[in-house]
C-alpha positions as CSV (number, residue, x, y, z in Angstrom):
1,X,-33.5,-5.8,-84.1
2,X,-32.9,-9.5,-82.8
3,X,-35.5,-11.9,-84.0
4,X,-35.9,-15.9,-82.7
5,X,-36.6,-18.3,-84.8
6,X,-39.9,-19.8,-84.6
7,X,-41.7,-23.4,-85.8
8,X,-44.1,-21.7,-88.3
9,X,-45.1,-22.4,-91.9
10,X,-45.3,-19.1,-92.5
11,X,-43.2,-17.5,-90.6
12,X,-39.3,-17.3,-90.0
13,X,-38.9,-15.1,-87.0
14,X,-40.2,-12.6,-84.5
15,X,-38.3,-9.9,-83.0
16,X,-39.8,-6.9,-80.0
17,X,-38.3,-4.2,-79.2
18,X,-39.6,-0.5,-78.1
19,X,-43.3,-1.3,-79.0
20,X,-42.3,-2.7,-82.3
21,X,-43.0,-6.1,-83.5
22,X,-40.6,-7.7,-86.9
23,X,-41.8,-10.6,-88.5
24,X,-39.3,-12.1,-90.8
25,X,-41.5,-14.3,-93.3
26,X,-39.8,-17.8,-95.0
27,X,-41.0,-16.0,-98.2
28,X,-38.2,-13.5,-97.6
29,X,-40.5,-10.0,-96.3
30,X,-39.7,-8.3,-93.4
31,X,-42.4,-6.3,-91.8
32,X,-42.3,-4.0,-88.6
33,X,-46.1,-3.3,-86.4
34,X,-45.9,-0.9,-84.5
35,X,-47.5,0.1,-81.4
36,X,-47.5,-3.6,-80.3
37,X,-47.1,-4.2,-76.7
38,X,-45.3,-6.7,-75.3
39,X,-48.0,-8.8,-74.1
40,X,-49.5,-9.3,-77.6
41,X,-45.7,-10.0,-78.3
42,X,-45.5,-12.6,-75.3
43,X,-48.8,-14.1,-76.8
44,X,-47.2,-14.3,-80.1
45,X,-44.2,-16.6,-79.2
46,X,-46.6,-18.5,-77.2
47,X,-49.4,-18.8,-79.6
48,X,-49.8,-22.9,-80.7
49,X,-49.7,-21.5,-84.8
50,X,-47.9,-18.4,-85.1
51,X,-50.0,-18.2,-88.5
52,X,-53.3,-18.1,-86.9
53,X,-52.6,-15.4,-84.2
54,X,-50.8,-13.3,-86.7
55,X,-54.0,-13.0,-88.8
56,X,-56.0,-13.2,-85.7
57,X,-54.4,-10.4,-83.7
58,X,-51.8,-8.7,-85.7
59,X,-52.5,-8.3,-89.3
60,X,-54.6,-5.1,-89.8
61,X,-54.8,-4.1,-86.0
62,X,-51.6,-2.0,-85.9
63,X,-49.8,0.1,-88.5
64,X,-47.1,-1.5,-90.8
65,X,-44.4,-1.3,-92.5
66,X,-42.4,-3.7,-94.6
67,X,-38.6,-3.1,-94.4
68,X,-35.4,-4.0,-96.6
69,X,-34.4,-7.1,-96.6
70,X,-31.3,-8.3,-94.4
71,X,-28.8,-10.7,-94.5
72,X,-28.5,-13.8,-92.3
73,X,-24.9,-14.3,-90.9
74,X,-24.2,-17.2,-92.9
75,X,-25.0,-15.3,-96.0
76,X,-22.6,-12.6,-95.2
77,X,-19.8,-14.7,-94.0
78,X,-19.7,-17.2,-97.3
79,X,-18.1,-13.4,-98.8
80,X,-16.7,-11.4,-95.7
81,X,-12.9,-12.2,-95.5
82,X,-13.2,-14.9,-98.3
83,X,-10.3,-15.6,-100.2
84,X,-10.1,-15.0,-103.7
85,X,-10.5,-17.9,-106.1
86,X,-7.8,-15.5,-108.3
87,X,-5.1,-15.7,-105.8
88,X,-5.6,-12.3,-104.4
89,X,-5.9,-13.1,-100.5
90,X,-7.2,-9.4,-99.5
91,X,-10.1,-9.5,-102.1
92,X,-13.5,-10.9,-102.8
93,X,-13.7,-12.5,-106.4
94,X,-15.6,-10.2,-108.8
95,X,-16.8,-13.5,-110.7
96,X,-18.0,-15.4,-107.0
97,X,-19.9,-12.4,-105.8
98,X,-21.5,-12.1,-109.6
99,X,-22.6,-15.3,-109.0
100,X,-23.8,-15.3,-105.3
101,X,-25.5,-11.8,-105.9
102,X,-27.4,-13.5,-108.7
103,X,-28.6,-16.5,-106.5
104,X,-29.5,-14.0,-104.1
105,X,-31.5,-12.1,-106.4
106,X,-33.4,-15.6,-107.8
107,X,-34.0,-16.4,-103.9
108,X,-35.4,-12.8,-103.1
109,X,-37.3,-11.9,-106.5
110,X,-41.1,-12.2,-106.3
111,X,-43.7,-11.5,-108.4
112,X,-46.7,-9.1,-106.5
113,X,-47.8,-7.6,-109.6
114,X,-45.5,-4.6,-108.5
115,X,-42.5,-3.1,-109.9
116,X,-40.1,-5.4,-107.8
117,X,-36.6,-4.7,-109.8
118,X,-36.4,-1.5,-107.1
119,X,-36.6,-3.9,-104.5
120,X,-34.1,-6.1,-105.5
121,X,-31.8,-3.4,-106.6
122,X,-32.0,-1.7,-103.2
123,X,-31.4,-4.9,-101.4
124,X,-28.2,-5.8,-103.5
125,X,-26.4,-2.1,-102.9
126,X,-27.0,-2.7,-99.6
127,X,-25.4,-5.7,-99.7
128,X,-22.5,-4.2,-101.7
129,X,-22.2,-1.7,-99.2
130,X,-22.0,-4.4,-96.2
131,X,-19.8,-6.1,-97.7
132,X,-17.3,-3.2,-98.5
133,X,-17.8,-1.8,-95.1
């Protein structure tokens, strides 16, 4: 799904699409509501603080569901296509993705009290698998 950026403290961006609402939070979660029509949606993007309407009109009035993290473009093109630091043009340095998957991991980790090593595992295969796609 497409998501704007929005001016929010809280929030990164907002996405609609077939009664589902994504809100991509700076703190790195990415949660679907869902049935949300497109008026609350409207209202949303329009709202003065994003934060306010969220809690107001959004948090706890619809079903949720909090979904994998993605990838912004720029993270994916610093390794799609990049050359080598080893010389070899057609591959992507073991040693630079060690080191990018690890600030990934530092930039994505949280502490909830859960068991968040699943979270971050799942989100770097993914990542793996992009990237070898």
């Amino acid at each position: 799904m497409n998501r704007k950026e929005v001016k929010s403290s809280n929030i990164k961006s907002v996405g609609w699409e077939d009664k589902v609402l994504e809100i991509e939070f700076h703190s790195g979660g990415i949660y679907q509501y869902k049935p949300v029509g497109e008026t609350i949606y409207t209202a949303f993007l329009e709202s003065e603080s994003k934060g306010k309407y969220f809690f107001q009109y959004i948090k706890g009035n619809f079903d949720s569901e909090k979904k994998e993290a993605d990838y912004t473009v720029n993270q994916i093109n610093r390794f799609k296509g990049r050359i080598c630091s080893c010389g070899d043009d057609d591959a992507i340095c073991m040693k630079d993705l060690k080191k990018e998957l690890e600030k990934y991991i530092d930039l994505y980790s949280y502490d909830d009290g859960k068991d968040s090593s699943k979270c971050c595992r799942n989100t770097v295969i993914s990542f793996i698998k992009y990237l070898l796609a």
